[in-house]
MARTORVO-503942 format. One record per residue (C-alpha): y, z, x; residue number from 1. Coordinates in steps of 0.001 Angstrom, whole numbers, plus 500000, padded with zeros to 6 digits. Layout:
N
+--------+--------+--------+--------+
!     py !     pz !     px ! lumtor !
+--------+--------+--------+--------+
!      Y !      Z !      X !    NUM !
...
+--------+--------+--------+--------+
//
This chain:
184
+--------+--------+--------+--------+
!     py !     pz !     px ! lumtor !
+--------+--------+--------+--------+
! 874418 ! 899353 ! 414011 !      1 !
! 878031 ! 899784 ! 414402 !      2 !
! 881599 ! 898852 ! 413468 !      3 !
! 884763 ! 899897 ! 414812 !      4 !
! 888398 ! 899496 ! 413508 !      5 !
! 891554 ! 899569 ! 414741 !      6 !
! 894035 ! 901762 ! 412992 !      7 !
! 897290 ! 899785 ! 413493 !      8 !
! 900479 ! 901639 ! 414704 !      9 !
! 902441 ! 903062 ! 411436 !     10 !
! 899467 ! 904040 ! 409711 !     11 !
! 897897 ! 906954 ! 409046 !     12 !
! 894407 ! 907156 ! 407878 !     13 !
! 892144 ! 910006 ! 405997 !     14 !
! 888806 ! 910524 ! 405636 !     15 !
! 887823 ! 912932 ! 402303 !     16 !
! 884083 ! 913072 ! 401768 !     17 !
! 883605 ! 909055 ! 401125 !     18 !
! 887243 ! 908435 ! 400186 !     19 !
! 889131 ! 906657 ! 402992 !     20 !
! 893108 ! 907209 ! 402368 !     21 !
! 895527 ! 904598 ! 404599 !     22 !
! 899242 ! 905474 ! 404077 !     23 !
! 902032 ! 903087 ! 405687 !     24 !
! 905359 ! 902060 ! 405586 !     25 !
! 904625 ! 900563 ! 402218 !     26 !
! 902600 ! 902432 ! 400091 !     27 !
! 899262 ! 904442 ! 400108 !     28 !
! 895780 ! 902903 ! 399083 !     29 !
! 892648 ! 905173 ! 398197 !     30 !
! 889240 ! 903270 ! 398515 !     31 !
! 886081 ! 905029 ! 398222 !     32 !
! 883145 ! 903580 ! 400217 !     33 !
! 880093 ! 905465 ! 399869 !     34 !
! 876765 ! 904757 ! 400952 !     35 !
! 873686 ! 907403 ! 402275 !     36 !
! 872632 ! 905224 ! 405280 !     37 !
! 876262 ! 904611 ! 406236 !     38 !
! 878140 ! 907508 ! 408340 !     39 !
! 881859 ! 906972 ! 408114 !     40 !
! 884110 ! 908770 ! 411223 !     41 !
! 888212 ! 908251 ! 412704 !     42 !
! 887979 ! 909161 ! 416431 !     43 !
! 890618 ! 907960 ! 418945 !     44 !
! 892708 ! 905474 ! 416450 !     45 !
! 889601 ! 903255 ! 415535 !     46 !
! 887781 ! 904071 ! 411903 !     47 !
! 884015 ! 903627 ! 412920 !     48 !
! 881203 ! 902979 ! 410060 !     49 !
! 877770 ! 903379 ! 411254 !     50 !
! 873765 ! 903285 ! 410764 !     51 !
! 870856 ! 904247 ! 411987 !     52 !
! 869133 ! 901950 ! 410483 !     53 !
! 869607 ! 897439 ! 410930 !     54 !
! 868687 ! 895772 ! 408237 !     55 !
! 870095 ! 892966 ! 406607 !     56 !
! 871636 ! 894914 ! 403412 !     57 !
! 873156 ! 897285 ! 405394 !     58 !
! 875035 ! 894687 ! 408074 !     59 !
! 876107 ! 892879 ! 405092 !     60 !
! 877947 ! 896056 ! 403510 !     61 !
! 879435 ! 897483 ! 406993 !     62 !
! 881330 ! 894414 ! 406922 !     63 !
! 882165 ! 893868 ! 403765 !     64 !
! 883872 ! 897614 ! 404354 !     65 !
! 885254 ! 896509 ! 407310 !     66 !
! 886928 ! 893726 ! 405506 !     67 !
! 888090 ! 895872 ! 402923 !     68 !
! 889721 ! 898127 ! 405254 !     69 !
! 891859 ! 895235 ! 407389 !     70 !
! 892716 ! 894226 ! 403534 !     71 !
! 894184 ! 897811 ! 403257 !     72 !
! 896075 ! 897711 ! 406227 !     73 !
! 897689 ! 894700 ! 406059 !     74 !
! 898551 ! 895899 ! 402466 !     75 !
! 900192 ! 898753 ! 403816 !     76 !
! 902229 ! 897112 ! 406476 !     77 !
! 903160 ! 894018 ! 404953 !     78 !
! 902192 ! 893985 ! 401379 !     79 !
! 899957 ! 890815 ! 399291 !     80 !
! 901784 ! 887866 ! 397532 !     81 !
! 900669 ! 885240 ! 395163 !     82 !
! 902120 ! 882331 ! 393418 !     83 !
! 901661 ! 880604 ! 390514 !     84 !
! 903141 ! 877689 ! 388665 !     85 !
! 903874 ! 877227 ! 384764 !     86 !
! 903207 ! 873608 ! 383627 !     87 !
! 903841 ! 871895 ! 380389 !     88 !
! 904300 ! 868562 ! 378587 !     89 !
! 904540 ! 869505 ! 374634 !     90 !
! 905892 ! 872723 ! 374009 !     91 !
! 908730 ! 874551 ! 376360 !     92 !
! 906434 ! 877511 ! 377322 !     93 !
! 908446 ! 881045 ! 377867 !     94 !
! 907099 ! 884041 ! 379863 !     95 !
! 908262 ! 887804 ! 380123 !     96 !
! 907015 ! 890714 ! 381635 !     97 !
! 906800 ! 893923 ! 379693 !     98 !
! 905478 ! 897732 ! 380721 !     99 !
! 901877 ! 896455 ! 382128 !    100 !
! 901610 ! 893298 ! 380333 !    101 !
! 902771 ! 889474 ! 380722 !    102 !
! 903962 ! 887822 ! 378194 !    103 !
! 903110 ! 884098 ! 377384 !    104 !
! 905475 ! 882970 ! 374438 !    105 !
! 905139 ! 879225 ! 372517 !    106 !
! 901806 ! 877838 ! 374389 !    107 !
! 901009 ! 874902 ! 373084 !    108 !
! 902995 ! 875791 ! 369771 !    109 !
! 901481 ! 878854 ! 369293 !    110 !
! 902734 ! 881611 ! 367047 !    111 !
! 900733 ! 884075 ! 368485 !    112 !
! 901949 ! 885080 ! 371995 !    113 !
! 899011 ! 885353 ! 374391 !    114 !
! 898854 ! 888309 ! 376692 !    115 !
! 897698 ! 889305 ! 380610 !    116 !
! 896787 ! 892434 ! 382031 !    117 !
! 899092 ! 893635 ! 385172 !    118 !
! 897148 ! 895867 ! 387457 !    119 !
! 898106 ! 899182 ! 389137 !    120 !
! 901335 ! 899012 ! 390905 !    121 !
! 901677 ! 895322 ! 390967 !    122 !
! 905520 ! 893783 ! 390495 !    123 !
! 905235 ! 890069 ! 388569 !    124 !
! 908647 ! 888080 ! 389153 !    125 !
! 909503 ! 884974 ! 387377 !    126 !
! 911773 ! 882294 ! 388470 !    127 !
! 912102 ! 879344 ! 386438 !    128 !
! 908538 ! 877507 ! 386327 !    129 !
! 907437 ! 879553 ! 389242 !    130 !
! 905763 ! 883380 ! 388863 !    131 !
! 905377 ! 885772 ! 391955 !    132 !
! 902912 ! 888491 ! 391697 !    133 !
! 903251 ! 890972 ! 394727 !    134 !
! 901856 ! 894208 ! 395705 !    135 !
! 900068 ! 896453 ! 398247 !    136 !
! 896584 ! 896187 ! 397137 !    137 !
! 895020 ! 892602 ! 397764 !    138 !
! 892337 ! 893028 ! 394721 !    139 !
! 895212 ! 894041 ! 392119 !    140 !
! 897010 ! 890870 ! 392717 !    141 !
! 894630 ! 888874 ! 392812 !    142 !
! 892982 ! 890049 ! 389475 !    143 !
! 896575 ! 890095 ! 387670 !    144 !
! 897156 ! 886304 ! 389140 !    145 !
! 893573 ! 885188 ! 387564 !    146 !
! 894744 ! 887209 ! 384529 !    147 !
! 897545 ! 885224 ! 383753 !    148 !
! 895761 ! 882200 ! 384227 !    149 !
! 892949 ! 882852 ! 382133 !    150 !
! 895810 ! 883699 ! 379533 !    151 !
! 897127 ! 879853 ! 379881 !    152 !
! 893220 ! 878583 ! 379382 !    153 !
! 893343 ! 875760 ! 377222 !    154 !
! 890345 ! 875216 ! 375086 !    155 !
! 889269 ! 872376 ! 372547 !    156 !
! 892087 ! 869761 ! 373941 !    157 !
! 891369 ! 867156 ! 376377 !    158 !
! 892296 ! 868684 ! 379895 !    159 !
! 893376 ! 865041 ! 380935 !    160 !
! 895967 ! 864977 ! 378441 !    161 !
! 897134 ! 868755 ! 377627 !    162 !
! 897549 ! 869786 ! 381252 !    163 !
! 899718 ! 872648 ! 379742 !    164 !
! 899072 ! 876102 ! 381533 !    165 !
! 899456 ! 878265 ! 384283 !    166 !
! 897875 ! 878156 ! 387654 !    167 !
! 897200 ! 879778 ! 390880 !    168 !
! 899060 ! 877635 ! 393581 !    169 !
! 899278 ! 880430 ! 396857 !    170 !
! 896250 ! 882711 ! 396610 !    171 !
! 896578 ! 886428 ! 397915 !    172 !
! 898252 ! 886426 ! 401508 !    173 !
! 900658 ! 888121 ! 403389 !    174 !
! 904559 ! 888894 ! 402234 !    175 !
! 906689 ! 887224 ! 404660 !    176 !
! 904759 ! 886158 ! 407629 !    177 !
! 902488 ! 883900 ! 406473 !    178 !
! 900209 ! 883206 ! 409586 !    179 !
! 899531 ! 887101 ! 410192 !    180 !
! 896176 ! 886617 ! 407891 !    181 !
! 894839 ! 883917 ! 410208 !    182 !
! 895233 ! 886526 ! 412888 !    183 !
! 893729 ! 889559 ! 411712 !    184 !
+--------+--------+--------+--------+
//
């Protein structure tokens, strides 16, 4: 069993023991993908993962891998965007970011501000009733995003009525182009 991968132009990939390191014109992710049945190899611009042996578990992980490594490079190249969207009825809601956390201010009337992890290197941007969470690495904006709407969860109030929250409207995809992930 085998899996090749392109390395596109303007990026440079590493292998170190079971770390894979992709540097571009963006940034530089480290991923570690280790596995005993799984040999992992860069020859002639294509990163190839693969097994002697072809069973089921094994298939499923080479392209699982495989799919985290496109992630990577499209990370690199273009970088991962998400989008959410601050609603509310009762109580003006007001956000801020500060060091590695975001800041949800009046929810619902609440004296207590609730708080949401940011990940790694991720930048959160807030315009108005609209939050941008950006970044090169696909997982850590994704994981922030569901962070800061698990902070907005509303619990013991009828959902038909207190709507109040915020929520995911543009999953993970790419910055600027935004048909290059239907592509790849």
């Amino acid at each position: 069993m085998r899996a090749e991968i392109e390395i596109p132009e303007n990026v440079n990939v590493n292998l170190e023991g079971d770390k894979i390191i992709v540097k571009g014109p963006k940034g530089e992710l480290i991923r570690e993908f280790k596995h005993l049945r799984i040999k992992k190899e860069i020859k002639e611009n294509k990163v190839i993962f693969s097994s002697e042996l072809e069973r089921k578990r094994i298939k499923a992980l080479i392209g699982t891998w495989k799919a985290h490594l496109k992630n990577m490079f499209l990370g690199v190249l273009h970088g991962w965007k998400c989008k959410l969207k601050i609603v509310y009825s009762h109580f003006p809601v007001k956000v801020e970011v500060k060091d590695s956390e975001f800041i949800i201010h009046n929810f619902l009337g609440e004296r207590k501000p609730r708080v949401a992890k940011i990940f790694g290197d991720v930048q959160v941007k807030i315009e108005k009733d609209e939050i941008i969470v950006s970044g090169i690495n696909k997982e850590e904006v994704g994981q922030t995003a569901a962070n800061i709407e698990r902070a907005a969860r509303i619990k013991g109030y009828d959902r038909r009525v207190f709507q109040d929250g915020i929520y995911i409207t543009e999953k993970p995809q790419i910055m600027g182009e935004e048909n290059v992930a239907q592509s790849a």
